[in-house]
LUMROPA-176209 format. One record per residue (C-alpha): x, z, y; residue number from 1. Coordinates in steps of 0.5 Angstrom, whole numbers. Each point is the difference from the previous one (the first is absolute). Example, Ala and Ser with C-alpha at 12.3 -4.5 7.8 and 13.67 -1.06 7.14 Angstrom:
<rs>
<r><X>25</X><Z>16</Z><Y>-9</Y><k>1</k></r>
<r><X>2</X><Z>-2</Z><Y>7</Y><k>2</k></r>
</rs>
This chain:
<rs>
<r><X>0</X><Z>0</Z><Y>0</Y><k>1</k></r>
<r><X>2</X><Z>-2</Z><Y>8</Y><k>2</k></r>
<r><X>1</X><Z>6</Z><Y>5</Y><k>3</k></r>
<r><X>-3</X><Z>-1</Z><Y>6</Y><k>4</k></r>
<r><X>3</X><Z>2</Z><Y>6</Y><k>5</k></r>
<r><X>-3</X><Z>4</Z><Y>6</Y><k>6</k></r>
<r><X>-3</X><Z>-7</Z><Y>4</Y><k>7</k></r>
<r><X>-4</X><Z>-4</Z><Y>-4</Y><k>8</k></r>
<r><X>-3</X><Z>-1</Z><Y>-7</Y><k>9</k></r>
<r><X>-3</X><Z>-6</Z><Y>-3</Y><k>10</k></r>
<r><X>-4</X><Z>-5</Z><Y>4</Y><k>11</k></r>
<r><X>-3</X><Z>-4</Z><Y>-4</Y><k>12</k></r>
<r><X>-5</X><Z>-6</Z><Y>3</Y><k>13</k></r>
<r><X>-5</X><Z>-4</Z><Y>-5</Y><k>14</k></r>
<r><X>1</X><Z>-6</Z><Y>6</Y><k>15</k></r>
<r><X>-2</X><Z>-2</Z><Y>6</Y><k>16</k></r>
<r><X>-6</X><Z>-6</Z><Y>1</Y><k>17</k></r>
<r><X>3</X><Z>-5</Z><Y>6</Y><k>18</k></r>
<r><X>-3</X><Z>-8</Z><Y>1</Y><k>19</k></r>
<r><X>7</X><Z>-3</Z><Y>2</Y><k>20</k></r>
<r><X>-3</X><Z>-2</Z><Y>6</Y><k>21</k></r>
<r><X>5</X><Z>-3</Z><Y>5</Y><k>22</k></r>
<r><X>-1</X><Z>-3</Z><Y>7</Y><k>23</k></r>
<r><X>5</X><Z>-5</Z><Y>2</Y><k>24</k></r>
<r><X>4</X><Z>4</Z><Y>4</Y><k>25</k></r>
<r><X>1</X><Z>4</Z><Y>-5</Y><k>26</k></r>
<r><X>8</X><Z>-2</Z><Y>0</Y><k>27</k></r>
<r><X>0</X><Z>2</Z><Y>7</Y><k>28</k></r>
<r><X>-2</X><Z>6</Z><Y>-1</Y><k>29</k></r>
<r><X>5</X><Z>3</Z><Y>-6</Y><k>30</k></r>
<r><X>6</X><Z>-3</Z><Y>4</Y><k>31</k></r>
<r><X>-2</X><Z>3</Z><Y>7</Y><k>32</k></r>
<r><X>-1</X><Z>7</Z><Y>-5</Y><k>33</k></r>
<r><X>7</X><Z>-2</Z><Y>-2</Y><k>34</k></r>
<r><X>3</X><Z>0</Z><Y>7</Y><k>35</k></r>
<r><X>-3</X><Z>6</Z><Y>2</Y><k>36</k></r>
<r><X>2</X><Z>4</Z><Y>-6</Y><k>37</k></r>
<r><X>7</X><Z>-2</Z><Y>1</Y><k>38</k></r>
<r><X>0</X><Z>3</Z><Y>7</Y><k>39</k></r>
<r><X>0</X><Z>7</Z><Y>-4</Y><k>40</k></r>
<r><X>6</X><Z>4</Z><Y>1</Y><k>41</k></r>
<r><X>4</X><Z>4</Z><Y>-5</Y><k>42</k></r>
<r><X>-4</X><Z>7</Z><Y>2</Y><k>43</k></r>
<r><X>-7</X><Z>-3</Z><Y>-1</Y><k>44</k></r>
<r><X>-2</X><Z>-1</Z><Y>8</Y><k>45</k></r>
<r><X>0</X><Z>-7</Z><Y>5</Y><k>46</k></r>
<r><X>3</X><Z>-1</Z><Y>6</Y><k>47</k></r>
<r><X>-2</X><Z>-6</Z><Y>5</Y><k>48</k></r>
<r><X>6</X><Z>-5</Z><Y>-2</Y><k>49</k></r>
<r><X>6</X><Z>1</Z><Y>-4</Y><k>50</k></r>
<r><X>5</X><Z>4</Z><Y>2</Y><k>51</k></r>
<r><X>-5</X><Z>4</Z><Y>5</Y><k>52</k></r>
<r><X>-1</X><Z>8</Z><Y>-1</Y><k>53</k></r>
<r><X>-6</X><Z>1</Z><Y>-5</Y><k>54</k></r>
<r><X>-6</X><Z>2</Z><Y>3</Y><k>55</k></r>
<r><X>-7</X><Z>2</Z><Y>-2</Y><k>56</k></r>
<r><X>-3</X><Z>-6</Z><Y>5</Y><k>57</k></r>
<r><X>4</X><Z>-4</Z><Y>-4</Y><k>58</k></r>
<r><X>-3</X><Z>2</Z><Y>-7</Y><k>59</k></r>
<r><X>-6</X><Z>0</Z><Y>1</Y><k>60</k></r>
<r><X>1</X><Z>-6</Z><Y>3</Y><k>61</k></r>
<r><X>3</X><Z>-1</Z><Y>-7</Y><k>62</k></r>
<r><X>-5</X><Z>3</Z><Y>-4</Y><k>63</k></r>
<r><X>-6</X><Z>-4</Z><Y>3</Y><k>64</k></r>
<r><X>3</X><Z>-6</Z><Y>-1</Y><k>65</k></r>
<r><X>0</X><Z>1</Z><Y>-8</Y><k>66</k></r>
<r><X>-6</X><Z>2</Z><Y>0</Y><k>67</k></r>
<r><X>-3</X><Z>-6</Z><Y>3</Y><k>68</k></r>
<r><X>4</X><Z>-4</Z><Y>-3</Y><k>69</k></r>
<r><X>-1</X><Z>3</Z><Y>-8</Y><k>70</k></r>
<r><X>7</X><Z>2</Z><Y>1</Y><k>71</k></r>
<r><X>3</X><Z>7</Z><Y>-3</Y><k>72</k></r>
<r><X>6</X><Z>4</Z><Y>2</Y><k>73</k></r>
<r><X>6</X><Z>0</Z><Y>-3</Y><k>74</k></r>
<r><X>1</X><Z>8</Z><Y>1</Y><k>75</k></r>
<r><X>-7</X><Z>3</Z><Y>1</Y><k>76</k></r>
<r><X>3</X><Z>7</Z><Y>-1</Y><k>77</k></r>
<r><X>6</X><Z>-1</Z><Y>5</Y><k>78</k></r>
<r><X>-6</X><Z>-3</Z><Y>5</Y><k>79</k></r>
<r><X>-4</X><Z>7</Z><Y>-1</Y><k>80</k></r>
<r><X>6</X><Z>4</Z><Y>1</Y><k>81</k></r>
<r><X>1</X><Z>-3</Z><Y>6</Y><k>82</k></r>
<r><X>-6</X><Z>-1</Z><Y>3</Y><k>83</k></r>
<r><X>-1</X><Z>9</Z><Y>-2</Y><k>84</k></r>
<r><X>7</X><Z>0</Z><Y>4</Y><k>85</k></r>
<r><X>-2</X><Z>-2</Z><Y>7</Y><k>86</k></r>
<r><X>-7</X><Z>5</Z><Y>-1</Y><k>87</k></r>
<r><X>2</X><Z>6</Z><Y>6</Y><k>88</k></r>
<r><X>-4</X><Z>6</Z><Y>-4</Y><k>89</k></r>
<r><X>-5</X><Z>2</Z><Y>4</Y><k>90</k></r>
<r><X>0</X><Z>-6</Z><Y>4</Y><k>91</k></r>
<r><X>0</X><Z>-7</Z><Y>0</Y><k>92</k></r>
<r><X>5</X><Z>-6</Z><Y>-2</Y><k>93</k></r>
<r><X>7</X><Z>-2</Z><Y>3</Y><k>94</k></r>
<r><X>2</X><Z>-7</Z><Y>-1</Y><k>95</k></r>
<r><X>7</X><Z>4</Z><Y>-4</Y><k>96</k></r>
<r><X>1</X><Z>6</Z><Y>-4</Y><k>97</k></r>
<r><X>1</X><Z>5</Z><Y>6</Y><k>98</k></r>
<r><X>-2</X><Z>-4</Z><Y>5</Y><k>99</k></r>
<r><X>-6</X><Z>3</Z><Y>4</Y><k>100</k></r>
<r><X>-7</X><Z>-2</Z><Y>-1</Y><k>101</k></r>
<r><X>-4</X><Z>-4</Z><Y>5</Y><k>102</k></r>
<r><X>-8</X><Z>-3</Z><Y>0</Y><k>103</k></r>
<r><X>2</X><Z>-7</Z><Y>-2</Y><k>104</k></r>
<r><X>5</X><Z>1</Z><Y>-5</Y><k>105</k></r>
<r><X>-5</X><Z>6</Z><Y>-4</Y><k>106</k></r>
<r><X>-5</X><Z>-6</Z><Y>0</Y><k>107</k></r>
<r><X>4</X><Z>-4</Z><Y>-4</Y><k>108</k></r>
<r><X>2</X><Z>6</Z><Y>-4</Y><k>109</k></r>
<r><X>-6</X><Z>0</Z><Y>-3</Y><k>110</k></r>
<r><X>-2</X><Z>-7</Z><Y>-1</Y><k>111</k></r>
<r><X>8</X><Z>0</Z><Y>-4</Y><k>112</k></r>
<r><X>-3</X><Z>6</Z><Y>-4</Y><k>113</k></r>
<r><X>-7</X><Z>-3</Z><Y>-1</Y><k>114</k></r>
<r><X>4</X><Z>-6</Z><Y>-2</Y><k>115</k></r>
<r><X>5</X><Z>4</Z><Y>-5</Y><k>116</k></r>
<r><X>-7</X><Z>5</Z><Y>-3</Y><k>117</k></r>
<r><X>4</X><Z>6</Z><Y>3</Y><k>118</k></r>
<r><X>-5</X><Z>2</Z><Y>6</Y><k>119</k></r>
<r><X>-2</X><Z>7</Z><Y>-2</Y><k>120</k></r>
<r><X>-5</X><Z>5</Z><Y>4</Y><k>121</k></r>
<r><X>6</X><Z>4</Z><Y>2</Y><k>122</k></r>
<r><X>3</X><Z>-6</Z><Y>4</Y><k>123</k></r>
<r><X>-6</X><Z>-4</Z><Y>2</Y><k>124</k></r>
<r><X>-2</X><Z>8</Z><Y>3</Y><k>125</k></r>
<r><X>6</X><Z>0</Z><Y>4</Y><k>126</k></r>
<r><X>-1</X><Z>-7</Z><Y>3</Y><k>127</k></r>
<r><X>-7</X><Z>2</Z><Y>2</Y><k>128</k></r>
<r><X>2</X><Z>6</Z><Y>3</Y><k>129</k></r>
<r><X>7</X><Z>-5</Z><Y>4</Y><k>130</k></r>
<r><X>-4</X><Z>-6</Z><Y>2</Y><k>131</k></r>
<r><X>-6</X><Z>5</Z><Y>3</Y><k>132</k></r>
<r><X>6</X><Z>4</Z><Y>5</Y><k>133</k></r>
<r><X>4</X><Z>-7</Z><Y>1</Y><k>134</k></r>
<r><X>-4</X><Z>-5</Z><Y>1</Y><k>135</k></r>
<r><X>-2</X><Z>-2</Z><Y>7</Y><k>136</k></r>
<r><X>2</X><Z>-7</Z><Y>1</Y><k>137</k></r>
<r><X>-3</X><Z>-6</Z><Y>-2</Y><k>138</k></r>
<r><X>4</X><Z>-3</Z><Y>-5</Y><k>139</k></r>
<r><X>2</X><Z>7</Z><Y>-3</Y><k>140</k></r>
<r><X>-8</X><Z>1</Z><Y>-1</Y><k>141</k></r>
<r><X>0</X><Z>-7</Z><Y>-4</Y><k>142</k></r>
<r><X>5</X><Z>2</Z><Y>-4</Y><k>143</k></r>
<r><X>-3</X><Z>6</Z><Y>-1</Y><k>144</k></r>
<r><X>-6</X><Z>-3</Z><Y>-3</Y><k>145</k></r>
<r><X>3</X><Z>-5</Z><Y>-4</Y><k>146</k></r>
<r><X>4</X><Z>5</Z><Y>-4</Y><k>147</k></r>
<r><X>-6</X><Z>5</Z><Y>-1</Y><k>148</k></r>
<r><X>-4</X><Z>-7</Z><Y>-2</Y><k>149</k></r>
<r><X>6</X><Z>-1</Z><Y>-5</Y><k>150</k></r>
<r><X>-1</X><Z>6</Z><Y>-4</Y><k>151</k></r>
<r><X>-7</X><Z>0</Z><Y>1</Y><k>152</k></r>
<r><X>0</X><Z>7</Z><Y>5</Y><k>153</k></r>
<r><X>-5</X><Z>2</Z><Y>6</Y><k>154</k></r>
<r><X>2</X><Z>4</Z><Y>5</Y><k>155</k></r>
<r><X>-3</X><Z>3</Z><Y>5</Y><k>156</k></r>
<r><X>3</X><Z>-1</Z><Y>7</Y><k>157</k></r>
<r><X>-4</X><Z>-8</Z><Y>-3</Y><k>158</k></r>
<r><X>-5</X><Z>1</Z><Y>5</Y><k>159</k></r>
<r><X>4</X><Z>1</Z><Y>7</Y><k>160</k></r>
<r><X>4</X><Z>-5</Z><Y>-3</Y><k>161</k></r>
<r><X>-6</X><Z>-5</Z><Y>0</Y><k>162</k></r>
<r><X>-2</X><Z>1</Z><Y>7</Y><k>163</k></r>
<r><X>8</X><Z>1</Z><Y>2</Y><k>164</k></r>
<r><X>0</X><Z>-7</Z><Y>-2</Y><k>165</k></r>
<r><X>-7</X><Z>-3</Z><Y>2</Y><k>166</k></r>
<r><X>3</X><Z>2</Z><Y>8</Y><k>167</k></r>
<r><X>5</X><Z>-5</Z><Y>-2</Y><k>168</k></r>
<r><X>-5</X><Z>-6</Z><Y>-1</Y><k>169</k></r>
<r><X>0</X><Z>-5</Z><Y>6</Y><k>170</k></r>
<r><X>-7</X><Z>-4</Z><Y>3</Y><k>171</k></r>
<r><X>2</X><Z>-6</Z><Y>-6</Y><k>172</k></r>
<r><X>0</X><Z>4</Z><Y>-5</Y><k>173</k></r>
<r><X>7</X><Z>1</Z><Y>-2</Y><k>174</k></r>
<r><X>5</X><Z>6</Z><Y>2</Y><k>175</k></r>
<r><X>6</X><Z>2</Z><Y>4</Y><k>176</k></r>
<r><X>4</X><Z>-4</Z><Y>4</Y><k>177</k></r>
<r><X>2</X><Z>-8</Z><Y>-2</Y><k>178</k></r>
<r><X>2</X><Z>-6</Z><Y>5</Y><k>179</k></r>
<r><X>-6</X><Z>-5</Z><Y>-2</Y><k>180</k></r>
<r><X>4</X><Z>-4</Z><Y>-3</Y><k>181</k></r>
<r><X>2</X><Z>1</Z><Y>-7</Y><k>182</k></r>
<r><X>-4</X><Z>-3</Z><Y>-5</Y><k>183</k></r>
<r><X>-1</X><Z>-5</Z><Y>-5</Y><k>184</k></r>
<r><X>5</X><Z>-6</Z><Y>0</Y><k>185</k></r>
<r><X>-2</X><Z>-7</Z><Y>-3</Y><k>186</k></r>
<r><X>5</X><Z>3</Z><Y>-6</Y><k>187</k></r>
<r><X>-6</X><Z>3</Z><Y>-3</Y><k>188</k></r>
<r><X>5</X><Z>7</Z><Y>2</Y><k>189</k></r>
<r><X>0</X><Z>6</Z><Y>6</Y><k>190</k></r>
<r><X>4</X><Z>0</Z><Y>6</Y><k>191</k></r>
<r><X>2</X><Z>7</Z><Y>4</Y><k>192</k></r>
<r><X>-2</X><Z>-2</Z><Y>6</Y><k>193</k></r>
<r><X>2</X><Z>-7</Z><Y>2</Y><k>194</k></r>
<r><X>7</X><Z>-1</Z><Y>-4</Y><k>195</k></r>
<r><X>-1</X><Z>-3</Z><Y>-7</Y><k>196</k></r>
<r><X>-3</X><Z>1</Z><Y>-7</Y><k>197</k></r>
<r><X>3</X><Z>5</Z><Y>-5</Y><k>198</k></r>
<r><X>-3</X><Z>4</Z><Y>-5</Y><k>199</k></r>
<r><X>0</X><Z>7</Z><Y>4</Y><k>200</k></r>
<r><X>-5</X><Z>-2</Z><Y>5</Y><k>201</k></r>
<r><X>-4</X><Z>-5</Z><Y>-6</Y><k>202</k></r>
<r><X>0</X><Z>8</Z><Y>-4</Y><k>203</k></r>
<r><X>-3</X><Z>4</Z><Y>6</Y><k>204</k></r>
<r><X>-5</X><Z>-5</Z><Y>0</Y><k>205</k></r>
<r><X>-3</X><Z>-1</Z><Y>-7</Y><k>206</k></r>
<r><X>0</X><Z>7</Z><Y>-1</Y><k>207</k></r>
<r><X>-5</X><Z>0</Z><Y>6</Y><k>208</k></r>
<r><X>-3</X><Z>-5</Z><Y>-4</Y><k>209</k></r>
<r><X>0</X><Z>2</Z><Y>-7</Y><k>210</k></r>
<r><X>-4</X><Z>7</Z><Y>3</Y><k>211</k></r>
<r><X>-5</X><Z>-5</Z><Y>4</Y><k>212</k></r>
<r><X>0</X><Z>-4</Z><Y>-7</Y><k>213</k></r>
<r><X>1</X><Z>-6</Z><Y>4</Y><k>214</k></r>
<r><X>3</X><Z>-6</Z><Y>-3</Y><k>215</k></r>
<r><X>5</X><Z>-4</Z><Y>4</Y><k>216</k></r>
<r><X>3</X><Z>-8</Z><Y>-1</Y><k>217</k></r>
<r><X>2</X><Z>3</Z><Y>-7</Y><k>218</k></r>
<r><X>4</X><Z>-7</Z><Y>-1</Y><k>219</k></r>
<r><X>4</X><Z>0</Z><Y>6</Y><k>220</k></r>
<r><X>2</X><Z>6</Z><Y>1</Y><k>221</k></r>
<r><X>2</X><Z>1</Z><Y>-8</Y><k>222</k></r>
<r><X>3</X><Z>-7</Z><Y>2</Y><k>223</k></r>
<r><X>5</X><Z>4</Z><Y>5</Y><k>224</k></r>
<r><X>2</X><Z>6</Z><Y>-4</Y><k>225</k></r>
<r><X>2</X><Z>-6</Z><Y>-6</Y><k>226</k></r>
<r><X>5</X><Z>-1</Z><Y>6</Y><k>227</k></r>
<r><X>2</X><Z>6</Z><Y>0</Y><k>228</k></r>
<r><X>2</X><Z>1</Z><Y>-7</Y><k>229</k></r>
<r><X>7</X><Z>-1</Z><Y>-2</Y><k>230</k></r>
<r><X>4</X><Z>-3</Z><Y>-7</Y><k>231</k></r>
<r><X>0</X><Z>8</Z><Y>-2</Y><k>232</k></r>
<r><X>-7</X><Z>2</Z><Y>1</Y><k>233</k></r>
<r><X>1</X><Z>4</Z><Y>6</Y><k>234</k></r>
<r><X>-4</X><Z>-3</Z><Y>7</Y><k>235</k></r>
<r><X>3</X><Z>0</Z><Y>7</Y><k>236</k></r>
<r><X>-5</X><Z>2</Z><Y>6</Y><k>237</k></r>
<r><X>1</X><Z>-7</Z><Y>2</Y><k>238</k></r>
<r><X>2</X><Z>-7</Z><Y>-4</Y><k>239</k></r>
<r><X>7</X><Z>0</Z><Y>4</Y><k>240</k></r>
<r><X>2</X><Z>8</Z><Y>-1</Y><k>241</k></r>
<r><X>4</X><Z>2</Z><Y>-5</Y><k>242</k></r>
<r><X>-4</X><Z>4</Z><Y>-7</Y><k>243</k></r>
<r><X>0</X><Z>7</Z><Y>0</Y><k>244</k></r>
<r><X>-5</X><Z>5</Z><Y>-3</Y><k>245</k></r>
<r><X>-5</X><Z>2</Z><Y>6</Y><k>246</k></r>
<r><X>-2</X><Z>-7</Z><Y>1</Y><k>247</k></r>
<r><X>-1</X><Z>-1</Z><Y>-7</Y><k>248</k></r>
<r><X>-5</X><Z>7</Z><Y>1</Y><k>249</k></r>
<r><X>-3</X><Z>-4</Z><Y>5</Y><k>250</k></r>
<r><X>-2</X><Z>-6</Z><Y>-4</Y><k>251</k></r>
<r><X>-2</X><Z>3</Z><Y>-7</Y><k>252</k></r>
<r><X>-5</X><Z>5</Z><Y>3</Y><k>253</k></r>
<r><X>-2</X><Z>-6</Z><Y>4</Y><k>254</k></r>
<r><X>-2</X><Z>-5</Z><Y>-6</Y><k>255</k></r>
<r><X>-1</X><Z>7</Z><Y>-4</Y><k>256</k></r>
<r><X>-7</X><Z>1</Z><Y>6</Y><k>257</k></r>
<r><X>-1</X><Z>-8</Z><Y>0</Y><k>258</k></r>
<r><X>-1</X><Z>1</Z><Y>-8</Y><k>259</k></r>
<r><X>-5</X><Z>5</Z><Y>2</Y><k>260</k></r>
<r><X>-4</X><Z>-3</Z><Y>5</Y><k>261</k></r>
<r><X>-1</X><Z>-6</Z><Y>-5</Y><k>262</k></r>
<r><X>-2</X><Z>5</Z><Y>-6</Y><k>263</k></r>
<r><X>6</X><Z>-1</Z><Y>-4</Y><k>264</k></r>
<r><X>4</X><Z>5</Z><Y>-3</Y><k>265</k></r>
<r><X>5</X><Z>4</Z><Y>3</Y><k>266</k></r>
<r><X>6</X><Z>-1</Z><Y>-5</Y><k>267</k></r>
<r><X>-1</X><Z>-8</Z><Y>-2</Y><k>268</k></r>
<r><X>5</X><Z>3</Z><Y>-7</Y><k>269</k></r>
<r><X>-3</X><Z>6</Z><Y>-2</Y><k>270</k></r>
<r><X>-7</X><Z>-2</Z><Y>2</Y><k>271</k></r>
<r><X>-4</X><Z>0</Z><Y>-7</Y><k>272</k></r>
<r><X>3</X><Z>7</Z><Y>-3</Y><k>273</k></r>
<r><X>-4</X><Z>4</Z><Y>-3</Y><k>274</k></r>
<r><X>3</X><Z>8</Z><Y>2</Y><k>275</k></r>
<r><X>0</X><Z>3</Z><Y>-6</Y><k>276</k></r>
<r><X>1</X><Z>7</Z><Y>3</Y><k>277</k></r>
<r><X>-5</X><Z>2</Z><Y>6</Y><k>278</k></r>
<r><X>5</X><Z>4</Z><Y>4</Y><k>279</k></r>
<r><X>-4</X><Z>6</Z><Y>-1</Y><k>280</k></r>
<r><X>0</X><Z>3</Z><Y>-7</Y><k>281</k></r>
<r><X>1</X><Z>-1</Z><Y>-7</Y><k>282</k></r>
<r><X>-6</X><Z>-3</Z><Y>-1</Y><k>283</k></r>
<r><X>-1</X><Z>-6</Z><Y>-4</Y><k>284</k></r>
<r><X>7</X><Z>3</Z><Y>-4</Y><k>285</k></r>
<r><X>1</X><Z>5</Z><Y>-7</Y><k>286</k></r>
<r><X>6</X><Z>4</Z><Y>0</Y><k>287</k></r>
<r><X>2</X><Z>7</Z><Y>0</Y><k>288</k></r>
<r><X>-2</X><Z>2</Z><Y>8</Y><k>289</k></r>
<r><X>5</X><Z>7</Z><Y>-2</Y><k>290</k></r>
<r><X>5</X><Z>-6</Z><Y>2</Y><k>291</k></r>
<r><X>-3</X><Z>-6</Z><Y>4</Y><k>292</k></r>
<r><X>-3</X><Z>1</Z><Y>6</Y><k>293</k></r>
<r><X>-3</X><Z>-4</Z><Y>5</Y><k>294</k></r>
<r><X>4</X><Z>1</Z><Y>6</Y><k>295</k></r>
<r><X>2</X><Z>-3</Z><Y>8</Y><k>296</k></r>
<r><X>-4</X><Z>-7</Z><Y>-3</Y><k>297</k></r>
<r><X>5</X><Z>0</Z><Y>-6</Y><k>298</k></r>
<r><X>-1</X><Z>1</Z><Y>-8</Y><k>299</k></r>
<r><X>5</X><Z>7</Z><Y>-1</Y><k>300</k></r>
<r><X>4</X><Z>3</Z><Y>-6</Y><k>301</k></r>
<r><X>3</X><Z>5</Z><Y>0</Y><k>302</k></r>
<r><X>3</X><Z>5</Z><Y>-5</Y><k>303</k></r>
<r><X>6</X><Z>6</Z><Y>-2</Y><k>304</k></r>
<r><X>1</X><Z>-4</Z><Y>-5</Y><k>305</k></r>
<r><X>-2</X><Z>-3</Z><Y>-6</Y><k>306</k></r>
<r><X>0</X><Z>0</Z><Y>-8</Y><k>307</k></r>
<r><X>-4</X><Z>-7</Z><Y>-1</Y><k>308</k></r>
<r><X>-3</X><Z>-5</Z><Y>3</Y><k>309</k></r>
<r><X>-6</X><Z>0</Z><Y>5</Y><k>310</k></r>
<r><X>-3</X><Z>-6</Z><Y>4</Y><k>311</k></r>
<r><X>-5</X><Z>-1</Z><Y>5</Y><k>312</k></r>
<r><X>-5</X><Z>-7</Z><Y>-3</Y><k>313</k></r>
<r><X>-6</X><Z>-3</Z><Y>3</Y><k>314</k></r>
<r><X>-7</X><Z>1</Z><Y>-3</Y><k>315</k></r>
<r><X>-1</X><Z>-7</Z><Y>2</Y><k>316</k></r>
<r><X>2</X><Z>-5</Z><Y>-5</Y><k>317</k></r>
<r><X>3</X><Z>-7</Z><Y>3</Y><k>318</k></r>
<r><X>2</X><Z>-7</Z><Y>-2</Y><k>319</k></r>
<r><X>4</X><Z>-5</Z><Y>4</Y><k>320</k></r>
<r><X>2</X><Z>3</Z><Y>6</Y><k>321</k></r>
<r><X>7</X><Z>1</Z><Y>4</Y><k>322</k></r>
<r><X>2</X><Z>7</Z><Y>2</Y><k>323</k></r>
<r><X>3</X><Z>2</Z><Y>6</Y><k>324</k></r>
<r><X>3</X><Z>6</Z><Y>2</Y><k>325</k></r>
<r><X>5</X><Z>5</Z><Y>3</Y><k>326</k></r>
<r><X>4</X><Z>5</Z><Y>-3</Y><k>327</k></r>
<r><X>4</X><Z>6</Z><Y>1</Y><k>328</k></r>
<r><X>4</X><Z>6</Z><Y>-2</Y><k>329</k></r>
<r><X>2</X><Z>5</Z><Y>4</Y><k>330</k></r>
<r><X>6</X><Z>0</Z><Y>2</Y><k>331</k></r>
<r><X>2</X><Z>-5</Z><Y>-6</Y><k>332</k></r>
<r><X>-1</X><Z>6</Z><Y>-5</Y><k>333</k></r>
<r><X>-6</X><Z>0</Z><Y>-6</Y><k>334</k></r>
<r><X>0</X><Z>-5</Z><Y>-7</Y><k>335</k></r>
<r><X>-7</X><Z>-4</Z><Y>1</Y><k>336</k></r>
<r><X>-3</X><Z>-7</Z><Y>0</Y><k>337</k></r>
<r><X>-6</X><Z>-4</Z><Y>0</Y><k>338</k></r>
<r><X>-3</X><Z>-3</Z><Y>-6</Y><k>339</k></r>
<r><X>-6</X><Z>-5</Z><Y>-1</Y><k>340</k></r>
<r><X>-3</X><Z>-3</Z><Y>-6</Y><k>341</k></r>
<r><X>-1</X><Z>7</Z><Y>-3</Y><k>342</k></r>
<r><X>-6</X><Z>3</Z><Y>-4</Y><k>343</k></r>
<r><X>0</X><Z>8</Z><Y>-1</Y><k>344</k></r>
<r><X>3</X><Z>2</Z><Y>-7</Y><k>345</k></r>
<r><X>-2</X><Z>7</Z><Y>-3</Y><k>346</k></r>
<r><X>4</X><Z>6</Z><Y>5</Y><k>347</k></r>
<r><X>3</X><Z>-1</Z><Y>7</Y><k>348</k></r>
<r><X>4</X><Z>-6</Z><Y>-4</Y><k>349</k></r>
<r><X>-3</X><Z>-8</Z><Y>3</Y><k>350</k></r>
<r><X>2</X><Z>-6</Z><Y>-4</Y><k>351</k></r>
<r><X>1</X><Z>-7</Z><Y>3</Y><k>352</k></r>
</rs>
């Protein structure tokens, strides 16, 4: 019999039900995952370009862009620690370990958190009670909203919030101050006042659009960001700049909304998964629950140590399928795997 180290047991899947359903983009995709995956440092976080400090903007910069692209980290451990790393405790988030906590910065804490599973009661608290005794400038309160929105979080400074911003609002409906000049180019992209396109101000634009659930020249402007994109998946803010990966941010959310705003899947790759799992509790699964558990949206096992096998399976039997998963022992310690194509056998034993 295997002893089982302290981390993991057995896991073992009877399969995932998956259509191979692939949009034509598909290759697109998994070679900007690539890129951005690539942009990874040894220690697990990001930085805005190549030999540039890691920063927490930087990586969740990073972790969205895998996310809307179907893309998985190269180090999910590393990431975590050092997102855990730039929380102030008590506070909020600093762009760096040891650095000091601001409004913006807490706000993309959470959504790198929300990102990573990791955004806890404790930590959510925190940001709450930080944004209600900081935030007072417009774009501080924004954030504030969008980091809340990520985790899925109420505040109650959400109402002074509203009417701060509602005395913003101009008589042509839009908010604070702008020269009147920016606008649509005929590229199909945004422009900040009246300079040219790029994929910063197309952004800041269909955000508003995809909340209005108004749909712009979808051909056009996704014409404009296939300019952007270069050989390597990354995009650049305008066709002539060089690619890096806050621009390729820019554009994979853009197409990310417009495939929304047409009804189609967020993820083109991953779009007829079935979830074998519910992020919630171990239902739907048979095993020893004195050593499984249902914890921070992930399947668990954990024991002392053990004299026989145990596994975690699926009540649920499936045919075809492809199975896609991710895997994790900590600290790299534990004897575990993932088995399929298996049927119970008398004991804690399963044959396959």
């Amino acid at each position: 019999m295997r002893r089982f180290g302290r981390v993991v047991a057995v896991l073992a899947l009877t399969a995932l039900v998956a259509i191979n359903v692939r949009a034509q983009s598909a290759a697109d995709f998994a070679q900007t995952a690539a890129y951005a995956a690539a942009q990874q440092n040894a220690d697990g976080d990001f930085a805005a370009s190549p030999g540039q400090p890691s920063t927490l903007g930087a990586t969740n910069t990073g972790l969205r862009v895998l996310d809307y692209v179907g893309g998985s980290l190269l180090d999910e451990p590393g990431c975590i620690r050092f997102v855990n790393s730039c929380k102030v405790p008590g506070s909020g988030f600093a762009q760096r370990p040891g650095g000091k906590p601001d409004v913006v910065t807490t706000a993309v804490g959470l959504m790198a958190a929300a990102e990573l599973k990791i955004a806890g009661k404790a930590m959510i608290d925190d940001a709450v009670a930080y944004f209600g005794a900081n935030a007072r400038a417009f774009e501080e309160v924004r954030m504030s909203i969008a980091g809340l929105e990520a985790v899925g979080a109420r505040s109650p400074d959400f109402a002074r919030w509203a009417e701060q911003l509602e005395s913003l609002r101009t008589p042509d409906g839009s908010f604070g101050q702008h020269s009147g000049k920016a606008g649509r180019r005929p590229d199909g992209a945004w422009s900040k006042d009246d300079g040219p396109s790029d994929l910063s101000s197309s952004y800041r634009v269909m955000r508003a659009l995809y909340m209005l659930k108004e749909k712009p020249d979808v051909e056009r402007l996704t014409g404009y960001i296939a300019r952007c994109r270069h050989a390597d998946g990354s995009y650049s803010s305008t066709p002539e700049g060089p690619g890096n990966l806050g621009a390729t941010y820019f554009a994979t959310i853009i197409l990310r909304w417009l495939r929304l705003l047409d009804g189609k899947p967020p993820v083109l790759e991953t779009a007829a998964f079935a979830p074998l799992f519910d992020n919630m509790d171990l239902a739907g699964w048979e095993g020893n629950t004195a050593l499984w558990s249902a914890r921070d949206r992930m399947l668990v096992g954990k024991s002392p140590g053990l004299d026989h096998n145990e596994f975690l399976a699926t009540r649920q039997p499936y045919r075809d399928f492809i199975l896609s998963l991710r895997f994790h022992l900590v600290d790299g310690n534990g004897n575990s795997g993932v088995q399929f194509r298996s049927v119970r056998v008398p004991g804690t034993e399963m044959s396959g």
